[in-house]
C-alpha positions in Angstrom: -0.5 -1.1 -0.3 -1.0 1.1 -3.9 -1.8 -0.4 -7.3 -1.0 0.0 -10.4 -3.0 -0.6 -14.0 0.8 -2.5 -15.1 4.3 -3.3 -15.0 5.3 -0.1 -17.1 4.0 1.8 -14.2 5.1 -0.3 -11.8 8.8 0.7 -13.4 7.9 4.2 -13.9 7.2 4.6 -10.1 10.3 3.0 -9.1 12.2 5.2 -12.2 10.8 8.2 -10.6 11.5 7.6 -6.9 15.4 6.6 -8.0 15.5 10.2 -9.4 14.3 11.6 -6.3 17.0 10.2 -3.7 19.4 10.7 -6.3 20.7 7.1 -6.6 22.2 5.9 -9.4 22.7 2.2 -8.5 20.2 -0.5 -8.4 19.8 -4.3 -8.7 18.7 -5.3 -12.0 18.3 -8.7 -11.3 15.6 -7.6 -9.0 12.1 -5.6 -9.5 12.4 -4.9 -5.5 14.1 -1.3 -4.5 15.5 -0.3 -1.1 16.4 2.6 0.2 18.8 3.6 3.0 17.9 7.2 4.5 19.4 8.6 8.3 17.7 6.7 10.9 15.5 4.5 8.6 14.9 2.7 5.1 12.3 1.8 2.7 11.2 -0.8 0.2 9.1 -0.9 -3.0 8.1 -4.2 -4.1 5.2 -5.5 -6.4 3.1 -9.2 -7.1 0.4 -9.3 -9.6 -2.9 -9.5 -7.9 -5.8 -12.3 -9.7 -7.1 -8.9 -11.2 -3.8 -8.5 -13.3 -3.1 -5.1 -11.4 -0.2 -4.9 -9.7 0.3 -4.4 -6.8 2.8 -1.9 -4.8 3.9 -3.4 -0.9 5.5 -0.1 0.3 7.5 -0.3 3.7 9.1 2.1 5.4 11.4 2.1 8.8 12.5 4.2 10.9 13.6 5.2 14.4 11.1 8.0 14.7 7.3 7.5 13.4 6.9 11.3 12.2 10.5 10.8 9.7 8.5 7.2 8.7 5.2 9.2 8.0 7.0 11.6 6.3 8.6 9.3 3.8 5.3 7.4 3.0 3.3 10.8 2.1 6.4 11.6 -0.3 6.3 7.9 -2.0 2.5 8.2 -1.7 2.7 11.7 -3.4 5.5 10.1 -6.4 2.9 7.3 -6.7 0.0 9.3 -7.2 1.9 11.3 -10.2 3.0 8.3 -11.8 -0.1 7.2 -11.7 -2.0 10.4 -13.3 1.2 10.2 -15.9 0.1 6.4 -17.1 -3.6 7.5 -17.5 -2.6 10.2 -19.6 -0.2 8.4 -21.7 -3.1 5.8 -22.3 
């Protein structure tokens, strides 16, 4: 789990990741993303924690552990930028 100072971020990060897998559709209706890759998928989903962070629930699956490690170092890696991005827009 990852946090984030607010919502803005929170849309950033998932802004940033769509840009990265190239993909061009998404459900507005939702705040939640999923991702389809070969062999696997991930999610991005937040909640508001009582500190009025919020918080980031990444999952990723996969049929092999090293492709699912992979994956969460690269969101963990987009996450961390977005992150240093909000605090110097602030």
């Amino acid at each position: 789990m990852a946090s984030l100072d607010s919502k803005i971020a929170y849309c950033r990060f998932l802004n940033w990741v769509i840009g990265e897998f190239d993909l061009f559709l998404k459900n507005e209706e939702s705040e939640a993303l999923k991702v389809f890759f070969p062999n696997g998928w991930f999610s991005i989903s937040c909640f508001q924690n009582t500190e009025n962070k919020i918080n980031v629930t990444l999952e990723v699956e996969g049929k092999s552990e090293a492709t699912c490690q992979n994956m969460m170092k690269h969101l963990m890696r987009i996450h961390k930028h977005v992150c240093e991005f909000h605090e110097n827009q602030a």
